[in-house]
Wavefront OBJ file of the C-alpha trace (Angstrom):
o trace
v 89.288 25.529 -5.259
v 87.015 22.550 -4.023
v 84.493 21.301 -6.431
v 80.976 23.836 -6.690
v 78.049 21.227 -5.419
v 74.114 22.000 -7.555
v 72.617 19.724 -5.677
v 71.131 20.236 -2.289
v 71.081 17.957 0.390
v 68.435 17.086 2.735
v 68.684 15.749 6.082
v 65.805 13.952 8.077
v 66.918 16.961 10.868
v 65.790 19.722 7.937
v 62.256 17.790 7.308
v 61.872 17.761 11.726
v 62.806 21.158 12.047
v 60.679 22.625 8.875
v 57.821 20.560 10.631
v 58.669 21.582 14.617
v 58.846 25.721 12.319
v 55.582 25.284 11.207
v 53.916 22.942 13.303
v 51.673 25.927 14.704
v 50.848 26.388 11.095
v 49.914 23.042 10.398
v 47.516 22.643 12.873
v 45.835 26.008 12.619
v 44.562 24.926 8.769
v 43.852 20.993 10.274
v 41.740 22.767 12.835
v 40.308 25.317 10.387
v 38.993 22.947 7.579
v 37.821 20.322 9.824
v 36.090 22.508 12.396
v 34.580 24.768 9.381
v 33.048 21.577 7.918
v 31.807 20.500 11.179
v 29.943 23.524 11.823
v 28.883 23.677 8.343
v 27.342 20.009 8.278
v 25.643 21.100 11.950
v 23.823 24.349 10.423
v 22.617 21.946 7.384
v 21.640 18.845 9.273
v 18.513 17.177 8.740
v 17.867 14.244 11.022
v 16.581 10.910 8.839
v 15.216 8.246 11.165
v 14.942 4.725 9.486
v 12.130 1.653 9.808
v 12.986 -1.819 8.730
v 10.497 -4.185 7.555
v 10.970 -7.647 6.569
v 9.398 -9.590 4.133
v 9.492 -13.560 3.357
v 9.364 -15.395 0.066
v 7.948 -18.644 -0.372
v 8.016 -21.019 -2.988
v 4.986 -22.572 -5.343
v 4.892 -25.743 -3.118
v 2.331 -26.529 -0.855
v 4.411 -28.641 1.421
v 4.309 -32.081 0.424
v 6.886 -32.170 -2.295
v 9.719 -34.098 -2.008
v 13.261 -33.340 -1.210
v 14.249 -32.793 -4.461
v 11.362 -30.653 -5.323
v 12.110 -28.446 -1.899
v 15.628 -27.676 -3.024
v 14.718 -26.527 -6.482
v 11.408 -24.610 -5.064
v 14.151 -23.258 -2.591
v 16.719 -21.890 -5.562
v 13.673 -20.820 -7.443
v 12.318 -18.706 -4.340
v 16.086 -17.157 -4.149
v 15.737 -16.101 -7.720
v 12.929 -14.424 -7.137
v 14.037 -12.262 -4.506
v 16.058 -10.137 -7.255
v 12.821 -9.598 -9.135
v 11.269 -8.623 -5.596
v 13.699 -6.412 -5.123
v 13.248 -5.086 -8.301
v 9.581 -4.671 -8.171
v 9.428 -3.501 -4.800
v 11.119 0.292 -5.637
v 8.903 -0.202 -9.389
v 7.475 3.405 -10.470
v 3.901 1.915 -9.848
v 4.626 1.046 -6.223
v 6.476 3.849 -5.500
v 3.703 6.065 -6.796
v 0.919 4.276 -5.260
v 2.555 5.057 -1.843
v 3.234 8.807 -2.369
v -0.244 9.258 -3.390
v -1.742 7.204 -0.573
v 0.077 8.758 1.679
v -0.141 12.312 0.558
v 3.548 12.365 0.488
v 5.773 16.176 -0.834
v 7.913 14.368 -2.671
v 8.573 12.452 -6.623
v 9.052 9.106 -7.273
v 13.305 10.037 -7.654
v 12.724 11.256 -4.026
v 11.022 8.486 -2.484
v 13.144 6.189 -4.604
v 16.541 7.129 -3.515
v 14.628 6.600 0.413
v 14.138 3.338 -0.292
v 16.940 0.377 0.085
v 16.775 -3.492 0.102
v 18.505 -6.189 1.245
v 18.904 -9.976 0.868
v 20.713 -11.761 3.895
v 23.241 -14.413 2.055
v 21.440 -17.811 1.039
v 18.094 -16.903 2.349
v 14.954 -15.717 1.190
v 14.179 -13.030 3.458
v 13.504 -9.517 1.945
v 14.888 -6.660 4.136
v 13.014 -3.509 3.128
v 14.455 0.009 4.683
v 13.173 3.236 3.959
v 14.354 6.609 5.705
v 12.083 9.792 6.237
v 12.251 13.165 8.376
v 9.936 11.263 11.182
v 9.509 8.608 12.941
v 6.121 8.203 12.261
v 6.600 8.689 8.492
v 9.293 6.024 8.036
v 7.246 3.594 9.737
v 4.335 4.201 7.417
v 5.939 4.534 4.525
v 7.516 1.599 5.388
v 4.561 -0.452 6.003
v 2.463 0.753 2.818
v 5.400 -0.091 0.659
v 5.744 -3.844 1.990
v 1.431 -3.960 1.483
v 1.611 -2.470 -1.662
v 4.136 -4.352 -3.186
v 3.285 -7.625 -1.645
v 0.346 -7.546 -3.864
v 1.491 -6.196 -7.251
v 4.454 -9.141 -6.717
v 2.200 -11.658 -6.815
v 0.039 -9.746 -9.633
v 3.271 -9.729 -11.998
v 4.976 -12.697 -10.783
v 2.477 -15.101 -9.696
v 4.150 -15.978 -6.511
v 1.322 -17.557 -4.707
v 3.057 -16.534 -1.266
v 4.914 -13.490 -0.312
v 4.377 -13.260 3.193
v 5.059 -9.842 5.796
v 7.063 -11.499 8.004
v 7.638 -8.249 10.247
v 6.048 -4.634 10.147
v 8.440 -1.884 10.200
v 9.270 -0.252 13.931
v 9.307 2.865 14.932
v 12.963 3.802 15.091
v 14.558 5.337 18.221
v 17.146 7.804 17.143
v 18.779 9.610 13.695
v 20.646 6.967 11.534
v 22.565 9.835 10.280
v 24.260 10.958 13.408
v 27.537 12.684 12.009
v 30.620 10.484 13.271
v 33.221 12.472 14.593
v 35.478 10.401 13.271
v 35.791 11.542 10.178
v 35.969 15.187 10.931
v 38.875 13.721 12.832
v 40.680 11.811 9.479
v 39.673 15.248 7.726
v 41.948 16.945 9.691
v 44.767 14.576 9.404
v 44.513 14.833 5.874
v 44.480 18.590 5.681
v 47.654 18.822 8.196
v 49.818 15.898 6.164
v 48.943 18.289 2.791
v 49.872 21.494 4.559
v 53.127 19.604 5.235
v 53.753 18.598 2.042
v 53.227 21.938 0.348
v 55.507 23.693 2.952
v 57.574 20.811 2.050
v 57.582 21.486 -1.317
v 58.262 25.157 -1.063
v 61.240 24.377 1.286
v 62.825 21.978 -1.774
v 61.929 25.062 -4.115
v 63.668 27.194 -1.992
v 67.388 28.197 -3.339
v 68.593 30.658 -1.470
v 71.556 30.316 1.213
v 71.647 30.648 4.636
v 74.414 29.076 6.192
v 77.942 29.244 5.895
v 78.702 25.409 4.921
v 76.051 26.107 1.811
v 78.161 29.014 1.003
v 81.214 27.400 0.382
v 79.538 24.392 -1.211
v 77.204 25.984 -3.440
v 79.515 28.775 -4.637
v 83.214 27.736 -3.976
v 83.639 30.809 -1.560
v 84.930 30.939 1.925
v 83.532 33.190 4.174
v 85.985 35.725 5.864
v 84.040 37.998 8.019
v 79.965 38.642 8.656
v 78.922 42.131 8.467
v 76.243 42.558 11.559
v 72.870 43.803 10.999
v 72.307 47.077 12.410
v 68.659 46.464 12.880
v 68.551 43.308 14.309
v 68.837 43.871 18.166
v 67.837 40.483 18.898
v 71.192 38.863 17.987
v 73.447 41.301 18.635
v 74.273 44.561 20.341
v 74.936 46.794 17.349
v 73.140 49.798 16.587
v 71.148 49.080 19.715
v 73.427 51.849 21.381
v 73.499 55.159 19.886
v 75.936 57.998 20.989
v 77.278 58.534 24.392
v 76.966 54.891 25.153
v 73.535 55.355 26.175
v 70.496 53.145 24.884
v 68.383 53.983 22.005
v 65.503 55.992 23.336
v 67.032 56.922 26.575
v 69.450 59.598 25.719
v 67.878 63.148 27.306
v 67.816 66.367 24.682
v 70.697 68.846 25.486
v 67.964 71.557 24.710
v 65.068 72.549 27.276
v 61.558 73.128 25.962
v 61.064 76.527 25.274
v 58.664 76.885 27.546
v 60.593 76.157 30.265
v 63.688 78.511 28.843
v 63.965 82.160 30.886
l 1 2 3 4 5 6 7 8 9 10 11 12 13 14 15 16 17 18 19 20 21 22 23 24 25 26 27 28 29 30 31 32 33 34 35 36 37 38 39 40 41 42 43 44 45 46 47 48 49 50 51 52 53 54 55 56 57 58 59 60 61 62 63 64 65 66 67 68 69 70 71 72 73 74 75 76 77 78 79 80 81 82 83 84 85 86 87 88 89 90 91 92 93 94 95 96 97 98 99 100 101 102 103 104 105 106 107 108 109 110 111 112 113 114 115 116 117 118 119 120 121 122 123 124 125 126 127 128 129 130 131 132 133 134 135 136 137 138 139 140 141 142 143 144 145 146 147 148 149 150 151 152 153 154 155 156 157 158 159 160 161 162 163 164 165 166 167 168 169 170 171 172 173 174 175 176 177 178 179 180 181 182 183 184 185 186 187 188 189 190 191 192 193 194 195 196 197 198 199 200 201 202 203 204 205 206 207 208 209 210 211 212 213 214 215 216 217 218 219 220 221 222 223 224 225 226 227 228 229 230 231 232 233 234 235 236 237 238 239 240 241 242 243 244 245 246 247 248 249 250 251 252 253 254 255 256 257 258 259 260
């Protein structure tokens, strides 16, 4: 008797075919989760426009310091710009806005509206804040780079922190969903339906052919008993007395209503 085999073995033709099996499958739940979330994120979005203003921070010289006096006014100036930043999104600015403006929302709201930005090496201020209008960004915008222009100089003493550019009036959403990723979401969700019915196929013991039969268990197979009620593969038990198809063989008997 040849050896009994416990392990299985797995072609690269099994992984095709389980994929090719259930590639229907796959797709279905790559579809499903992406387009649900799709829809999902259009009945819940909120367009946010954005406004960019721009501020400028100069140093304590008045211009007729020397070189070496520029360069350290010049590192001092970009040190500053951290505390800028800093002040700029400060409870007392913040606050100052929301109540100038009349605004519906807290400080955390307004707060978490409001982002900064320092272009490498320079000493330029980028301030961006986002809101449900047009209108509203730019304004908010605006009042923040006024406010906090002066308290800056209040708390730091910087004799010149100039508005170098109000905000604009933005033309479109700068939260436009991207497509994209709904697109990566559904590759995701189709490689992990894979790999679960992946994972159920290397769970699976059971034996189907004849070569597992022998290898697996040592036995030979000598005959295959047909299944009766599978009339797809063969013609057994499809024909049922008199050589006539199932369903087509006519009753012997008359209706009795048509009996004399």
């Amino acid at each position: 008797m040849s050896e009994i085999s416990i392990f299985r073995t797995i072609r690269l033709k099994d992984l095709w075919d389980l994929f090719v099996q259930r590639f229907v499958l796959i797709v279905l739940a790559a579809v499903t989760v992406a387009g649900s979330m799709f829809i999902y994120d259009r009945m819940t979005y909120t367009p946010q426009y954005a406004s960019t203003a721009t501020l400028y921070i100069k140093g304590q010289s008045d211009g007729s310091a020397s070189v070496g006096e520029e360069s350290t006014d010049f590192s001092l100036a970009l040190r500053l710009v951290n505390d800028c930043n800093y002040l700029l999104k400060s409870r007392k600015v913040l606050m100052s806005v929301i109540e100038e403006l009349d605004l519906n929302m807290s400080y955390g709201e307004l707060n978490s509206r409001v982002s900064t930005n320092n272009p490498l090496n320079t000493r330029v201020l980028e301030i961006t804040v986002q809101a449900n209008t047009r209108k509203q960004a730019k304004q908010i915008v605006d009042l923040v780079c006024d406010i906090g222009s002066a308290k800056i100089e209040e708390a730091m003493g910087v004799s010149k922190v100039n508005l170098y550019e109000y905000g604009t009036i933005p033309g479109g959403p700068c939260n436009t969903p991207n497509l994209l990723i709904y697109a990566i979401i559904g590759v995701v969700v189709a490689a992990l339906t894979y790999a679960v019915l992946l994972l159920l196929f290397l769970l699976d013991d059971s034996i189907r052919t004849d070569e597992e039969i022998q290898k697996q268990l040592g036995l030979s197979v000598l005959a295959e008993i047909p299944d009766l009620n599978d009339t797809s593969r063969n013609r057994y038990g499809y024909y049922q007395g008199y050589g006539q198809p199932r369903g087509t063989r006519k009753s012997a008997r008359k209706p009795a209503e048509t009996r004399k």
